[in-house]
C-alpha positions in Angstrom: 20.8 -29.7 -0.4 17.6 -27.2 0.1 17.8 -24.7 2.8 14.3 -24.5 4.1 14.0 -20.8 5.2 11.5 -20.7 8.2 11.3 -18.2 11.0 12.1 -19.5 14.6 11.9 -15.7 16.1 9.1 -13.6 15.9 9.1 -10.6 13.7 7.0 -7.7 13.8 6.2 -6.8 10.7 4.3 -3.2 10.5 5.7 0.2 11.2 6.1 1.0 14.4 6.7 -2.6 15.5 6.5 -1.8 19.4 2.7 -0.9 19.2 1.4 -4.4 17.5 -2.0 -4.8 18.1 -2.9 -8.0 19.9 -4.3 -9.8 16.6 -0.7 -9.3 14.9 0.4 -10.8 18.0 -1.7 -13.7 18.0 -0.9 -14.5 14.1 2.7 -14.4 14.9 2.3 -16.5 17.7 0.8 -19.4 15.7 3.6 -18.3 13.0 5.7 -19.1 15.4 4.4 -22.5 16.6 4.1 -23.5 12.8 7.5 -23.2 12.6 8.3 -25.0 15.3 6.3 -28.2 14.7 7.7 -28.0 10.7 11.0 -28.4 12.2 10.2 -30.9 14.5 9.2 -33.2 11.4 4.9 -32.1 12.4 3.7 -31.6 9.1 -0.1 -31.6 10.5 0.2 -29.8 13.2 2.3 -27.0 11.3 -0.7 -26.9 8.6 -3.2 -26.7 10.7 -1.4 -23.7 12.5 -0.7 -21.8 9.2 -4.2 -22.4 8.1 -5.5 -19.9 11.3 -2.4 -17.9 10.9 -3.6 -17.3 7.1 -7.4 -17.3 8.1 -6.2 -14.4 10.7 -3.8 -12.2 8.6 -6.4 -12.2 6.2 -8.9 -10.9 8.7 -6.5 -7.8 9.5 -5.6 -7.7 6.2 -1.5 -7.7 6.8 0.2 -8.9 3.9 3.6 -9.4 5.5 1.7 -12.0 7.4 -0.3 -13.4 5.0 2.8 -13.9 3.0 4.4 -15.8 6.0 1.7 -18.3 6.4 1.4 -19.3 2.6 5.1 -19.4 3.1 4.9 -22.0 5.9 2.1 -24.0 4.2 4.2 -23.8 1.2 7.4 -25.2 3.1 4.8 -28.2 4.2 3.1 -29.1 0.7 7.3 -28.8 -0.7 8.8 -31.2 2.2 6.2 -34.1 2.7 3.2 -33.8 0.1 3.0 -32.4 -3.2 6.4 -30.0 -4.2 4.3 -28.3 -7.0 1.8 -27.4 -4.9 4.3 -25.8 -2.7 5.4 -23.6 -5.6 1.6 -22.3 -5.8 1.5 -21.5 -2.1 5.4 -20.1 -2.9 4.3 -17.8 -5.5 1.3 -16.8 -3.8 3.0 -15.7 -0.6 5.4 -13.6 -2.7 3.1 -11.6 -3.7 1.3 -10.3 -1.1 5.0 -10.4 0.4 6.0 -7.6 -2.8 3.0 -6.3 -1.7 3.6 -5.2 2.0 7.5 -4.2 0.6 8.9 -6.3 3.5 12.3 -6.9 2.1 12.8 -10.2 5.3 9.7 -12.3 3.8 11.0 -11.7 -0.1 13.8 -13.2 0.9 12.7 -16.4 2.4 10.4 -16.9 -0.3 12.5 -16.2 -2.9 15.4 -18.8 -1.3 12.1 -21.5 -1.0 11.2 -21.2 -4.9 15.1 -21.7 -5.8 15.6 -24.7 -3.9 12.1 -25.6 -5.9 13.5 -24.7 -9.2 17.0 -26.3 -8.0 16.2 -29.3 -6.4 12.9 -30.7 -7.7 13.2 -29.0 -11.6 16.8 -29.0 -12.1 16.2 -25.7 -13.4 19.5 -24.2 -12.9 18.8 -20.6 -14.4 15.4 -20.3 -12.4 16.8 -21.3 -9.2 20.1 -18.8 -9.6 17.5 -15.9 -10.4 15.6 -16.7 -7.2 18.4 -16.9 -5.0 20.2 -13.8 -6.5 16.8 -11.8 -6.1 16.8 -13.0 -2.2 20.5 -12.5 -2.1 19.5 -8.1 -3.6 17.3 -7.9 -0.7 19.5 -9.2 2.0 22.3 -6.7 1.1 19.4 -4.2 0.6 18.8 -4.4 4.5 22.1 -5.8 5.2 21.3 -8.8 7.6 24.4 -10.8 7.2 22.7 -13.9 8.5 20.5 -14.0 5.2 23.1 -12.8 3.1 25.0 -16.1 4.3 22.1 -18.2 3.8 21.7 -16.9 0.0 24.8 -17.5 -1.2 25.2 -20.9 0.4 22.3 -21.7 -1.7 23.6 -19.9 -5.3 26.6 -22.0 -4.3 24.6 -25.2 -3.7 22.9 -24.4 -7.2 26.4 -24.5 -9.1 27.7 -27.2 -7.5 24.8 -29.3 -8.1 25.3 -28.3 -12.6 28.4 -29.3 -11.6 30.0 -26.0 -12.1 31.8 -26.1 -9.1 34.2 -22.9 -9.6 31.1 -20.6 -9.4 29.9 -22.2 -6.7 33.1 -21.7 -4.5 33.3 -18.1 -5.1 30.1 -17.6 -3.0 31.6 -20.2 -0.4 34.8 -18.5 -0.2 33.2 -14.9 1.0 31.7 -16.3 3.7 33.5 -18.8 5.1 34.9 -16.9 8.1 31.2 -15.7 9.3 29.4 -19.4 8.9 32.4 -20.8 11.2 32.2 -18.3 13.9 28.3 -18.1 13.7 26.9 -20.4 15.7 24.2 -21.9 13.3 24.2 -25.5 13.1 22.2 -25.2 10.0 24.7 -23.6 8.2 27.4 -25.5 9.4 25.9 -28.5 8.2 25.4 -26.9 4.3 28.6 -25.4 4.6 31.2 -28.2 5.7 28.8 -30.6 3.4 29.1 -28.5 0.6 33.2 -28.3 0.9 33.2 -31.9 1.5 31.6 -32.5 -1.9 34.1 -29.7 -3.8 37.1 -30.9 -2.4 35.6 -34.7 -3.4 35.4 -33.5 -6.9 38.3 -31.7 -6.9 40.0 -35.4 -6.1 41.3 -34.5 -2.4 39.3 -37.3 -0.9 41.2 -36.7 2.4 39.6 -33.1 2.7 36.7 -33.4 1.5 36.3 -36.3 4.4 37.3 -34.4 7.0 34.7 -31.7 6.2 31.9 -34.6 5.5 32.0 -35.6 8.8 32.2 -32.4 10.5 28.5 -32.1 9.0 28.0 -35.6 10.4 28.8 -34.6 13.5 26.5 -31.6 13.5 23.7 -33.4 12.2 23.5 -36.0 15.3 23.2 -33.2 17.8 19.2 -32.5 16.9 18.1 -36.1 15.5 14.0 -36.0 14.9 13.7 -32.6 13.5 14.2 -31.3 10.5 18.2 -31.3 10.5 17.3 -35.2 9.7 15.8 -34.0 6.3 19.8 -32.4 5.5 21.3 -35.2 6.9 19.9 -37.3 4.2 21.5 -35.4 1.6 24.7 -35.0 3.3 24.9 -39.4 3.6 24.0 -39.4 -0.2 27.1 -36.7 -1.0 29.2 -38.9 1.5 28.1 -42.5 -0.4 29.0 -40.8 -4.0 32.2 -39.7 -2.5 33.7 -43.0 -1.2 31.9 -44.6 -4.6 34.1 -41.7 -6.7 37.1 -42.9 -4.2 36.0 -46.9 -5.1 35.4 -47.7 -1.5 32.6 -49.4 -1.8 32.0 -50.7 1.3 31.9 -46.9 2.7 30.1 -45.9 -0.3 27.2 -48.9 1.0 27.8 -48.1 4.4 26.5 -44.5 3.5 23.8 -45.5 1.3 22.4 -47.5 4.1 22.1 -44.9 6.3 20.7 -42.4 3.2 17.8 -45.0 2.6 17.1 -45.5 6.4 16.8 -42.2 7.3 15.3 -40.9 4.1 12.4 -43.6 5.4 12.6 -42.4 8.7 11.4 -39.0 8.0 9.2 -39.6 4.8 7.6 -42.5 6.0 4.4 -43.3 4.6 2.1 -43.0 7.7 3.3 -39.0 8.0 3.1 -38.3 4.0 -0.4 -39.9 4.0 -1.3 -37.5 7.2 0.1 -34.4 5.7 -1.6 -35.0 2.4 -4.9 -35.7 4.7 -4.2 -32.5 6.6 -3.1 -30.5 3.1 -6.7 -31.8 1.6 -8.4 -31.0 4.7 -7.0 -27.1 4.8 -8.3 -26.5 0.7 -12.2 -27.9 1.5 -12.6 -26.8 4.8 -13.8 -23.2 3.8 -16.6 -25.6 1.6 -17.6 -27.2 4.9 -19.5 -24.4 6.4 -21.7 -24.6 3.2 -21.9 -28.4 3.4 -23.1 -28.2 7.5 -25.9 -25.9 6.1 -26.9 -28.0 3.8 -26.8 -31.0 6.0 -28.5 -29.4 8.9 -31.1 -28.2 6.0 -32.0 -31.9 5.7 -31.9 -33.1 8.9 -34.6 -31.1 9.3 -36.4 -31.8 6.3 -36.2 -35.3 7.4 -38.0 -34.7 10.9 -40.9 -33.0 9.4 -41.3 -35.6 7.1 -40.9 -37.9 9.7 -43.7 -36.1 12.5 -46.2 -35.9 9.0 -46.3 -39.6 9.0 -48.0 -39.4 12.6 -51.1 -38.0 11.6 -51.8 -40.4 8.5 -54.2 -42.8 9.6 -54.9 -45.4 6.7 -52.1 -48.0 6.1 -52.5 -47.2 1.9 -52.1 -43.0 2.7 -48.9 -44.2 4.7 -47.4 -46.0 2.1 -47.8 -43.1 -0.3 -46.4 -40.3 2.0 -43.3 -43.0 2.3 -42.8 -43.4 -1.5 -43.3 -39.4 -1.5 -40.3 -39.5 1.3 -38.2 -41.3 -0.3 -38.6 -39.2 -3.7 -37.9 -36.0 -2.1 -35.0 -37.6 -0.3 -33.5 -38.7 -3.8 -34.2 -35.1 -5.2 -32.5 -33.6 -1.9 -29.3 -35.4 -2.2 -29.2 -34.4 -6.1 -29.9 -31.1 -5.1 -27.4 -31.0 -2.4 -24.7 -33.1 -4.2 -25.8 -30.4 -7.2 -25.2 -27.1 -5.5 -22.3 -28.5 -3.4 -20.9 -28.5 -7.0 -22.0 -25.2 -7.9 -20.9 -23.5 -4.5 -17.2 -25.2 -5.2 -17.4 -23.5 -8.2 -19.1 -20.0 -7.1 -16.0 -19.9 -3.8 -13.5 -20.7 -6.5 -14.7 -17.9 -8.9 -15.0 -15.5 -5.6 -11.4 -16.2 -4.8 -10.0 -15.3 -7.9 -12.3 -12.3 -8.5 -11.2 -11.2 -4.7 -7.5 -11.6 -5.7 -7.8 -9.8 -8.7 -9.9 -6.7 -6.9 -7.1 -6.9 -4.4 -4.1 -6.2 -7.6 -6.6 -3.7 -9.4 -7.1 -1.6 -5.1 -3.4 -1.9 -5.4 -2.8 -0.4 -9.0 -5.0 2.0 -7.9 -3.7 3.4 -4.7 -0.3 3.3 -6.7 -1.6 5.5 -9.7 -3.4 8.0 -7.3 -0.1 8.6 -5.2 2.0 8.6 -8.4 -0.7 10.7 -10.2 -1.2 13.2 -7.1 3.0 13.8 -6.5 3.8 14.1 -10.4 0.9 17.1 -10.8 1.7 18.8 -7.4 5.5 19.0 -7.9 5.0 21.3 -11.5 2.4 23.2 -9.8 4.3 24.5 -6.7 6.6 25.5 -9.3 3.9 27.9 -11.2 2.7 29.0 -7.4 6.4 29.9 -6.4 7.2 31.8 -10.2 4.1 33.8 -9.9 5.3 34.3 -6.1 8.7 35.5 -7.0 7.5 37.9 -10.1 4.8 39.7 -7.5 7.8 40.1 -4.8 10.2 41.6 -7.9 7.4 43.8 -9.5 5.7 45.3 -7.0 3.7 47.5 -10.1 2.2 43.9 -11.1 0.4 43.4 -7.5 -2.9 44.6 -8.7 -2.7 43.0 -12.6 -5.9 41.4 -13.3 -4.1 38.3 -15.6 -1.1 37.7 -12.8 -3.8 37.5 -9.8 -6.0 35.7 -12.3 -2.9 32.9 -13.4 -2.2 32.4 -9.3 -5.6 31.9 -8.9 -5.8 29.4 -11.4 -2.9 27.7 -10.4 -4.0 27.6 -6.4 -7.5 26.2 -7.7 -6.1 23.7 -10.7 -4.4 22.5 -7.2 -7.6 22.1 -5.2 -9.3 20.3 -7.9 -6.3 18.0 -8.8 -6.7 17.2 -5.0 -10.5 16.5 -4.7 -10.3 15.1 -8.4 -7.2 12.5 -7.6 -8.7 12.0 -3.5 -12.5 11.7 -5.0 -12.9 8.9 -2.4 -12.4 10.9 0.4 -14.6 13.2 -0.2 -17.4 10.7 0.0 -15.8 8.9 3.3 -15.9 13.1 4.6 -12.4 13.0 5.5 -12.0 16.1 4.0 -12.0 18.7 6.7 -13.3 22.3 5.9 -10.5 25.2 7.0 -10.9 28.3 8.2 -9.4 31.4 6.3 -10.4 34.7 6.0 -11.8 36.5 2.9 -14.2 38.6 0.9 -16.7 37.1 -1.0 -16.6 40.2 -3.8 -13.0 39.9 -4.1 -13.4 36.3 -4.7 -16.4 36.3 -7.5 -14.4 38.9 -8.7 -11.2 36.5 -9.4 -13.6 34.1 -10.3 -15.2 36.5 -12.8 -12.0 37.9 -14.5 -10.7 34.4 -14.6 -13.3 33.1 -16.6 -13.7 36.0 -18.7 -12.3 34.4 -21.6 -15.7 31.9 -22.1 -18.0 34.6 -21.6 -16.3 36.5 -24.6 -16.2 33.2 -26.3 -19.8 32.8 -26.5 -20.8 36.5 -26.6 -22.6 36.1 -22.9 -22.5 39.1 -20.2 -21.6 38.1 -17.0 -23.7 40.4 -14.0 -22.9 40.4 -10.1 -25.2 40.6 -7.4 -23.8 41.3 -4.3 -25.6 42.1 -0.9 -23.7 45.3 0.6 -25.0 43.8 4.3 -22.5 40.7 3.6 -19.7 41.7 6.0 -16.2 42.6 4.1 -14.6 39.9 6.1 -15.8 36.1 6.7 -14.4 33.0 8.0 -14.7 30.2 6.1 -12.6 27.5 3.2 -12.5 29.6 0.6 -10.3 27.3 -1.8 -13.4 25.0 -1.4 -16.1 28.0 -2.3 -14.2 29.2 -5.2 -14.5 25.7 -6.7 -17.8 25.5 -6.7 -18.5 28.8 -8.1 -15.8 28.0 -10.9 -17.2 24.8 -11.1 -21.2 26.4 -11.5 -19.8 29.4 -13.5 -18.2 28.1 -16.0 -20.9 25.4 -16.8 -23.3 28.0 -17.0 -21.2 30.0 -19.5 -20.6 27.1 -21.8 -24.2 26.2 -22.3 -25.0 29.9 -22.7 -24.9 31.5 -26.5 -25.4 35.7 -26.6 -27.6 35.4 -23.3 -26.6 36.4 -19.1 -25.3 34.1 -16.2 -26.0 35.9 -13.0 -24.0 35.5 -9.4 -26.2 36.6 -6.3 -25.1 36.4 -2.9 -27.6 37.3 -1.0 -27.6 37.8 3.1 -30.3 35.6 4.5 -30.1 36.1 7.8 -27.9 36.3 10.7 -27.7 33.7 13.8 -25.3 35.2 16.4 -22.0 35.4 14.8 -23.1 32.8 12.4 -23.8 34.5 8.5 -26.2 32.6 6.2 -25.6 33.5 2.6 -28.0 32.6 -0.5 -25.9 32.1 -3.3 -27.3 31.4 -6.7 -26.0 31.0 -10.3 -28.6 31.2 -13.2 -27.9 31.6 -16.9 -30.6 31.7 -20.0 -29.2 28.9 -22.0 -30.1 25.7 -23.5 -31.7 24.2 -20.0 -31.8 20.5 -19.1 -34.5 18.0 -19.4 -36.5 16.9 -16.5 -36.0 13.5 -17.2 -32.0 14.3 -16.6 -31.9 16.8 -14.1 -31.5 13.7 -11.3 -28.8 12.4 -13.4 -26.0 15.7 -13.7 -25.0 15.0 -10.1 -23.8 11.6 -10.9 -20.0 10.9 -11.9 -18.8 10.5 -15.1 -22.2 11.5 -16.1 -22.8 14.1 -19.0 -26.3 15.0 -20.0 -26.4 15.6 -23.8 -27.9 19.1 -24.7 -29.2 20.2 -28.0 -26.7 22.9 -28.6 -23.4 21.9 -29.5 -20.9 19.4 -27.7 -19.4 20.0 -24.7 -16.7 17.8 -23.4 -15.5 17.5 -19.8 -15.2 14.7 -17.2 -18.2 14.3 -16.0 -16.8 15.4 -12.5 -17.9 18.8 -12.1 -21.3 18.3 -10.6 -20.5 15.7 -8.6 -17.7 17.5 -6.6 -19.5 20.9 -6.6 -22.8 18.7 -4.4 -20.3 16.9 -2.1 -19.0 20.0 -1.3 -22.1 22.3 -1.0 -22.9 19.0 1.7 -19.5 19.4 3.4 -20.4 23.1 4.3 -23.6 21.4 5.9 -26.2 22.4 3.0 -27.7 21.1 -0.4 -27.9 22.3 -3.5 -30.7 22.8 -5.4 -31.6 23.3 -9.5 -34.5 24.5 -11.4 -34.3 24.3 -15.2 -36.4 24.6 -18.4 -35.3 23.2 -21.8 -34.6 26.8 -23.8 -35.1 28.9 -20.9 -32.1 28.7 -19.0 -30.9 27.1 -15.4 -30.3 28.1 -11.6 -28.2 26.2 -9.4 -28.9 27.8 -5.6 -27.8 26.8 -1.7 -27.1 28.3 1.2 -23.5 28.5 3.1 -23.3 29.9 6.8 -19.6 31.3 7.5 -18.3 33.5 10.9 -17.5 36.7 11.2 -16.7 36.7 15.0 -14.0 39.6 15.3 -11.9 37.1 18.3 -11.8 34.4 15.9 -10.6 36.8 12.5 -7.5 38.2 14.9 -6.6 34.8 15.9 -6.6 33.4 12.9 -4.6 36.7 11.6 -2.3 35.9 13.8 -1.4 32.6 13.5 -1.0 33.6 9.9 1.4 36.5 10.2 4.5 34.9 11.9 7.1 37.4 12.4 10.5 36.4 11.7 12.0 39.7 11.9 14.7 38.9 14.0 18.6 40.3 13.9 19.5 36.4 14.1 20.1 34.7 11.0 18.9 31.7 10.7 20.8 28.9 8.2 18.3 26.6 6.3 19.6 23.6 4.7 17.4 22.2 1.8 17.6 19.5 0.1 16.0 19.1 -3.5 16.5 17.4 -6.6 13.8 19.9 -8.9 16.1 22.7 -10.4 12.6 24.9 -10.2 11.7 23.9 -7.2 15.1 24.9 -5.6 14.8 28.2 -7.3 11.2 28.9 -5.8 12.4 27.5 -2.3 15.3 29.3 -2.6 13.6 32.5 -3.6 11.0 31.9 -0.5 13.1 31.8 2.4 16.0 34.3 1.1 13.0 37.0 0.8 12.5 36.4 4.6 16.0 37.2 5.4 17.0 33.6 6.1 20.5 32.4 5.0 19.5 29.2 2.3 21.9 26.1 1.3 21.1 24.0 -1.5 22.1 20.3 -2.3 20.5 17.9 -4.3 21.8 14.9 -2.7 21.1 13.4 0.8 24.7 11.8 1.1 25.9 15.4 0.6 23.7 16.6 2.9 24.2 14.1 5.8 28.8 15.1 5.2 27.3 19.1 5.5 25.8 18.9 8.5 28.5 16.6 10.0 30.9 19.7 9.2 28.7 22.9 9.7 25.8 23.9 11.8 22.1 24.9 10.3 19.3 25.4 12.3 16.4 23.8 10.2 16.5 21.2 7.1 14.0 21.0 4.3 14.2 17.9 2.9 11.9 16.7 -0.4 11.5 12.6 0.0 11.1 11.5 -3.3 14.9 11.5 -4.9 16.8 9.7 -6.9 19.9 8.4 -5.4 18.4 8.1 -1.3 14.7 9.3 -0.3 13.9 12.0 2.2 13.2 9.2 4.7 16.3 7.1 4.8 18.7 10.4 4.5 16.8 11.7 8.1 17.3 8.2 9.2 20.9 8.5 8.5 21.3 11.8 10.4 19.7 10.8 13.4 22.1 7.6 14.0 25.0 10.2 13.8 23.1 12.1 16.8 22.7 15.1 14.8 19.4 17.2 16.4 18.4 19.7 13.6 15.1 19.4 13.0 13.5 18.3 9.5 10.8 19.1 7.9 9.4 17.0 4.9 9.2 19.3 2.1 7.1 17.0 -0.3 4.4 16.4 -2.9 2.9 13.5 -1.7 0.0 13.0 0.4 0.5 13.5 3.9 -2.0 10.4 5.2 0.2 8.7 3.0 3.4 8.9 4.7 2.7 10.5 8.3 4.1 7.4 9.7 6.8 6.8 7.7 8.1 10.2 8.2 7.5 10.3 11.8 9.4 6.8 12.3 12.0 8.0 9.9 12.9 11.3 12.6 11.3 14.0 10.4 9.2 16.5 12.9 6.7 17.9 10.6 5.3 17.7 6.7 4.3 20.6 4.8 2.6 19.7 1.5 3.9 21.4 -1.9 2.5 23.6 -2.9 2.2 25.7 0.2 1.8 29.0 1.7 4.8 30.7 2.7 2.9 32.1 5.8 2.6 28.3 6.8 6.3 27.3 6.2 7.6 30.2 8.5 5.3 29.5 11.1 6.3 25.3 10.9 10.1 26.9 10.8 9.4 29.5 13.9 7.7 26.8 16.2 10.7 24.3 15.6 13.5 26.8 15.9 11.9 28.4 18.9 11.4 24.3 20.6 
């Protein structure tokens, strides 16, 4: 007996459930009525109320949603049309269903292609698999109703390979909750069920009374789909009293299987619900068809007003053969590209659901790809951190500044490399820091020292003494493009110069226009390709030796020149060398520079000691944590466990948890949730490598109060730690 697992209450599916916008709203709505007319034996009306649900969770692009409604229209191909069918629309819904992670929709689906696999197959190993994977994500989120409904149906699954002790187990567990439930549904599966074990275990007076317990049910909600069950429970009855060799019970029961099986599969509602399930796969061809249509209606009236002005009888007759020719070569043509447009949508859809998997893969890859490098890099930021705190003598070493350096700007292009997309949508935002463009070319210079010497090339700096010592500006985002325009320069170069100028161009109130330009006397690039260098993946063969690279470089070095608000430009000759050139303006407004000092410098300096709990599962990451906040005079506790950390803080006090989300036995987000339901107040702050647009609401939902972004500067982690201590 198939437990058809529809929704009756509305869920809201997306995080932060209490702000659905209306459109979710409407699409659960007809969700909603869907499932009402599928249990109330509609099968049209519940199509044609999944087919807008679907048309509609498409348009907002909800998966959880979509997933319902090919869910429902599953549920009505399975029950009155065509079972495989059903599968399809099964199968279909459990993807997008994996898709949007919600655990609830898995589940039904999951319990729907069992009872496929179970009841119309026979399949017993397919159907078990289904319902065990239903039964994982009902104890995943621990709804005892579902976790009920999945292990009636494993236990339905045995019984009906006749391997009734199996089946019993799952009975026994949860016999207590289906009797004090009150869910006729269940009931009905569940005293139908026992009826047919204790049948075959030969105690015909047992397995009675619980066959017509489920009788009873049953006749309390005749005409809906409870009269679908029913059937199966008069056909268990009929085989019991034919085991027993009443017969005349055993026909009594048949009879009523037969009558009521025609009752609700009658012929006139199996032909409408195959109507209504052909009707909802051509009616996205109709639109095409009405165009086409309308197209020759008015073909039809021209031809039709031409006739008017023919005035010889012979002239007439020929302009009617010519009508009737064209009609016959319109309906070809329109019975020809109705063919072809069937074809074209059906090659559309697949190509859209296949973009959809590859969007998906890819958003998977760039967060996977983005945590796994920043995670080893805060590690090289926080060792070259901790050996400039413990050897002082090493501030000023050339090769240490130069390796943090490198490490803070393999970081920033990881970033723009990995969030390229971004970039071009300009939801990269420019910050404001302050530095000295010397000192930068400088780190720039020594860092790249190693190419110059490579190719025997002299590097030479031109800097304007009227720049101001100080400016406000992303420097992070200059130094890549210099690094970016350097470099380049230096590896087409053999035994000549590459020349940085930054030159003051002229000052606009507070406002400092710079010219900076970066020319070498290498191997130049061809007119013909000098449009091309700023496309991606693009790499311009030169006639000197073979460079390799990515084919990034110039791309990210022009969206950034534009995200400063300027353009790059490049003059070249093949033999004589290249200049790349633009012009940045950056602030040097003195109110600004000691605001922006001082939201840097946070002074922790207290006599209080503060306790930090933080919880990580890196070993070098705990070290450079650690090492961070013990330098500042705070008192550190490390675990690498969230269910340790949730007993800690049960038994001790700490003013401030850093917690990393992506670990191995419980994430960041579900050890927070855990500490809020036992009321515990200390705020949390995400310590993580992943992207922050990428889990900003997760987090926030989740009770963490802020995210700081590994790797970090410390001046940023005190001042998050100050303003939630001080609050």
């Amino acid at each position: 007996m198939a437990l058809k697992r529809i929704w009756l209450i509305v869920f809201f599916i997306s995080f932060g459930w209490g702000f659905a916008q209306p459109t979710e709203k409407s699409v659960n709505d007809l969700l909603q009525k869907a499932g009402n007319a599928f249990y109330q034996l509609d099968g049209v009306k519940s199509l044609e109320l999944s087919k807008k649900a679907l048309d509609q969770a498409k348009a907002i692009n909800n998966k959880a949603l979509v997933a319902q409604a090919y869910n429902m229209i599953g549920l009505n191909f399975d029950e009155f049309y065509d079972p495989v069918k059903g599968l399809k629309y099964y199968l279909r819904g459990l993807k997008y269903a994996e898709k949007s992670k919600n655990d609830t929709v898995q589940i039904w689906l999951c319990n729907n292609i069992g009872n496929f696999y179970s009841y119309r197959k026979n399949d017993l190993k397919n159907s078990i698999d289904y319902y065990k994977r239903g039964l994982y994500y009902a104890e995943k989120i621990k709804d005892s109703s579902e976790i009920m409904y999945a292990k009636l149906s494993i236990a339905g699954a045995y019984f009906g390979a006749n391997k009734y002790r199996q089946g019993e187990t799952y009975m026994r567990g949860i016999s207590n909750f289906v009797i004090k439930k009150d869910d006729i549904e269940a009931k009905i599966h569940f005293y139908s069920m026992y009826g047919d074990y204790y049948s075959h275990l030969g105690n015909y007076t047992k397995a009675e009374s619980f066959f017509d317990q489920a009788i009873q049910l049953g006749k309390k909600e005749s005409g809906s789909l409870l009269d679908a069950y029913m059937i199966d429970v008069y056909s268990d009855y009929s085989s019991h009293f034919k085991r027993k060799k009443d017969f005349k019970n055993a026909l009594f029961y048949a009879d009523l299987h037969k009558s009521l099986k025609e009752k609700v599969y009658n012929e006139e509602r199996t032909r409408k619900v195959k109507l209504a399930g052909s009707q909802l796969e051509i009616e996205d061809y109709q639109r095409q068809i009405d165009k086409i249509e309308d197209e020759k209606s008015q073909q039809s009236k021209d031809l039709k007003e031409s006739k008017l002005i023919v005035l010889l009888f012979v002239i007439i007759l020929f302009i009617l053969l010519l009508l009737l020719f064209s009609l016959y070569r319109n309906s070809m043509f329109r019975d020809k590209t109705y063919r072809e447009l069937q074809q074209a949508y059906a090659e559309l859809q697949e190509a859209k659901e296949k973009a959809d998997e590859a969007s998906q893969l890819k958003t998977q890859f760039v967060s996977t790809i983005s945590h796994e490098l920043r995670t080893p890099l805060y590690g090289v930021v926080g060792i070259t951190n901790i050996i400039l705190d413990e050897h002082k003598e090493l501030a000023h070493s050339p090769h240490l500044n130069s390796l943090k350096f490198s490490a803070r700007y393999l970081l920033s292009l990881v970033n723009d490399l990995l969030q390229i997309n971004k970039i071009e949508e300009n939801k990269i935002v420019l910050e404001n820091m302050i530095f000295n463009i010397p000192d930068e070319i400088n780190t720039i210079v020594d860092s790249l020292d190693f190419i110059a010497k490579k190719n025997n090339n002299t590097l030479v700096k031109n800097i304007d003494p009227a720049i101001p010592e100080f400016l406000i500006g992303d420097k992070l985002r200059l130094s890549q493009v210099f690094m970016n325009l350097v470099s380049n320069a230096l590896k087409f170069t053999k035994d000549g110069t590459v020349t940085v100028t930054a030159q003051l161009q002229e000052v606009v109130e507070s406002r400092y226009f710079i010219h900076f330009s970066i020319a070498d006397t290498g191997v130049g690039i061809a007119p013909e390709d000098q449009k091309k260098i700023f496309e991606k993946f693009v790499q311009i063969e030169r006639k000197e030796g073979d460079y390799q690279g990515t084919g990034l470089g110039l791309s990210i070095v022009q969206k950034l020149v534009e995200l400063f608000g300027s353009t790059i430009q490049l003059e070249s000759e093949i033999g004589k060398g290249t200049t790349f050139s633009f012009t940045l303006a950056f602030d040097a407004d003195e109110k600004k520079r000691i605001e922006i000092i001082n939201n840097i410098d946070v002074d922790l300096s207290t006599v209080q000691v503060y306790r930090i709990l933080v919880v990580e599962d890196n070993k070098i990451n705990q070290i450079v944590t650690k090492k961070i906040l013990e330098s500042h005079h705070f008192k550190c506790t490390i675990l690498d466990d969230g269910y340790a950390a949730i007993d800690l803080l049960e038994k001790e006090h700490f003013d401030l948890v850093l917690m990393d989300i992506n670990m191995p036995i419980i994430n960041g987000f579900e050890t927070t949730k855990l500490i809020r339901k036992k009321g515990i107040e200390t705020p949390v702050v995400a310590l993580t490598a992943f992207d922050k647009q990428e889990i900003t609401e997760q987090a926030l939902s989740s009770g963490i109060n802020d995210i700081i972004i590994k790797p970090f500067e410390p001046s940023k982690l005190f001042q998050v730690i100050s303003t939630l201590i001080e609050r």
